[in-house]
BABAGU-547655 format. One record per residue (C-alpha): x, y, z. Coordinates in steps of 0.5 Angstrom, whole numbers, plus 500, padded with zeros to 3 digits. Example, Ala and Ser with C-alpha at 12.3 -4.5 7.8 and 13.67 -1.06 7.14 Angstrom:
525491516 527498514 
This chain:
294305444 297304450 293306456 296312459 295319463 298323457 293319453 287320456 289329457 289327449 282324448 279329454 283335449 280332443 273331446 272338449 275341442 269338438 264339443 265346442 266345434 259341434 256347438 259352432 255349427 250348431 250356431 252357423 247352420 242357424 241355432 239348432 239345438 244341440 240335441 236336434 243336431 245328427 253329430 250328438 250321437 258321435 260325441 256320445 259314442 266319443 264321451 263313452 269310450 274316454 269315460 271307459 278310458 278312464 275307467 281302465 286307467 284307474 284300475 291299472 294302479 297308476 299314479 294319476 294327478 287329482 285334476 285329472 279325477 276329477 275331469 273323469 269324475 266329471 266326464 263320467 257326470 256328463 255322461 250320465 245325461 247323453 248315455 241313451 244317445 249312444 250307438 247300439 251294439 250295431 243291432 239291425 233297423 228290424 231288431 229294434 224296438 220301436 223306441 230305439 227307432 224313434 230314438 236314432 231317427 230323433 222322431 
């Protein structure tokens, strides 16, 4: 995916439509709290990668439209309070620490 503004409204787009799809089920499987449900780590790893879209886009030297600075100033904010949820490099059950266990089976 080449690195474009017109790229990054469709990954803004795209996040904030599965914010508000997490947060119906939430409600239809009876009110779970956002931060019990299991998809919380998905949309963390997918805040990651636009903020660091975002990140890329400013550093390429393109013209980008104040709005759009200001969605990634605040994406970058949002994510901010959900980074720890994150998926880890891919590390083994039995490299982690204890925390990081508790951490990914929300104990």
């Amino acid at each position: 995916m080449a690195i474009s503004v017109q790229n990054y409204i469709k990954l803004a787009n795209f996040y904030n439509e599965m914010a508000r799809v997490l947060s119906a089920i939430c409600v239809e499987k009876g009110g779970i709290a956002m931060e019990n449900y299991i998809g919380r780590f998905f949309a963390a790893d997918v805040l990651e990668y636009i903020v660091e879209y975002g990140k890329r886009l400013k550093k390429s030297g393109v013209q980008i439209d104040k709005n759009v600075i200001d969605a990634m100033d605040l994406f970058e904010k949002q994510f901010e309070n959900v980074k720890d949820l994150v998926t880890p490099n891919q590390k083994p059950i039995y490299e982690m620490t204890i925390e990081e266990f508790e951490k990914i089976m929300n104990i």
